[in-house]
N, C-alpha and C positions, 0 to 999 in steps of 0.2 A: 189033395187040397193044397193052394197053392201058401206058400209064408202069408202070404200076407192077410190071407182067411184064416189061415190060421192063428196070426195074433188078436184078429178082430174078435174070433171066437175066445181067447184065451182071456181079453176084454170081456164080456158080457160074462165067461164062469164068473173072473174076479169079482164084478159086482152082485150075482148071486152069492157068491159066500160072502161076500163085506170085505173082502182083502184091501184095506185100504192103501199099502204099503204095495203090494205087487201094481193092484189097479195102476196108480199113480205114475209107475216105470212102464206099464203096459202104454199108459195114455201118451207116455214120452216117446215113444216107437210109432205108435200111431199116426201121434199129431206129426213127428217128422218126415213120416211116410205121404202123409197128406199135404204138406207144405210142397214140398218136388210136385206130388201131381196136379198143384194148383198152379205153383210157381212156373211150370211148366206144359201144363194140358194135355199129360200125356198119363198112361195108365202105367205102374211099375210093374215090371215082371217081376219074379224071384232073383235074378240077377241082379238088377236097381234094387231090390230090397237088402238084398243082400250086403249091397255097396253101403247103402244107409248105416245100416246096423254092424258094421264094419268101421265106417267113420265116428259112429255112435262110442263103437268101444274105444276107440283110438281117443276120445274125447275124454271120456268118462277115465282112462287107466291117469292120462297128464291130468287128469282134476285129484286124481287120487292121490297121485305122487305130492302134488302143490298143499294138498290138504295135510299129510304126514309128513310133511318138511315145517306146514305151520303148527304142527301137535293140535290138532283141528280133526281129533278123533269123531265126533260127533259126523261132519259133515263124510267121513275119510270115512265111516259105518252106511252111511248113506249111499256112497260113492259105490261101494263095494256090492251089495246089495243092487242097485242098476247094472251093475256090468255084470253079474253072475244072471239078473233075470234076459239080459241083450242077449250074452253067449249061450242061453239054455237056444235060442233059433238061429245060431251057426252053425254050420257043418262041423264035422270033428275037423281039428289039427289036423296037418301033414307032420309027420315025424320028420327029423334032420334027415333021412336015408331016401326018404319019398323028395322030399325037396331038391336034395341034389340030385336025385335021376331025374326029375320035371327040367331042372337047370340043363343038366348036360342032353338031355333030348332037344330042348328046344336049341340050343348053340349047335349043336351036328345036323340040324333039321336046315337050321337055318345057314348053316356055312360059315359061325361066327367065329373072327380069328384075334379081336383085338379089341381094347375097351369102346373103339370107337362103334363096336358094332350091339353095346348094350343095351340100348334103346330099341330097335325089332326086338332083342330076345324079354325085355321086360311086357313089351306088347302082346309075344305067344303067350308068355306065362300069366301076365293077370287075369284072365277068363279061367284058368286053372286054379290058380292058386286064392283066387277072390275068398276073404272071410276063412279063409284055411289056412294060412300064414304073412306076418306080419308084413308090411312090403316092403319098410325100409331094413327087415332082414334079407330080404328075398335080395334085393339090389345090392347089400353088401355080400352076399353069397353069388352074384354072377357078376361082379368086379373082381373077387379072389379069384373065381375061374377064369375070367377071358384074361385076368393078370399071370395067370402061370404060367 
């Protein structure tokens, strides 16, 4: 079953039991899955879903942070609640030890010798690392290496 049947499914459980609290996070995945495929006319793979729900959390952790800087617990419970229901349909994390061998594979694959050459190697690893670690860690992890 591909993510994205799978969320639609995970939609209709929610409104057999009344979840109104998941439904609500479900409908948020949904509707922004469906926005690209309008916006666009193109049908998502689980890749493109992936990406969504990706930029999804990347959205939801700075609304979190913004929220517990204003002691804005209320919306900051809210907040938290959507990004644990987005990440239950991520893949698991890379560990720091899986990440730096993704790093130094794709730099010896590709012949990389200097920061200038960080852009191919972000290119091999996003298809890898999509929804499995953060990017802007990923990018300051292959500027320390091609720095050394």
């Amino acid at each position: 079953m591909s993510l994205k049947a799978q969320i639609l499914d995970d939609v209709k459980n929610a409104m057999r039991a009344q979840d109104r609290e998941r439904l609500g996070a479900l409908r948020l995945i949904s509707a922004a899955i469906k926005q690209i495929e309008v916006d666009e006319r193109i049908e998502l793979n689980d890749a493109q879903v992936l990406a969504v729900l990706d930029k999804m959390v990347k959205q939801r952790r700075e609304s979190l942070e913004q929220f517990e800087k204003a002691g804005r617990e209320d919306l900051a419970a809210k907040e938290r609640f959507e990004l644990g229901i987005i990440q239950a349909y991520m893949p698991e994390p890379l560990s720091a030890e899986e990440l730096t061998a993704l790093i130094r594979s794709a730099i010896v694959q590709l012949g990389a010798s200097s920061i200038r050459d960080m852009g191919p190697v972000m290119n091999a690893l996003r298809e890898q690392v999509q929804g499995r670690a953060d990017m802007k860690a990923v990018s300051q992890a292959v500027k320390a290496q091609l720095s050394a």
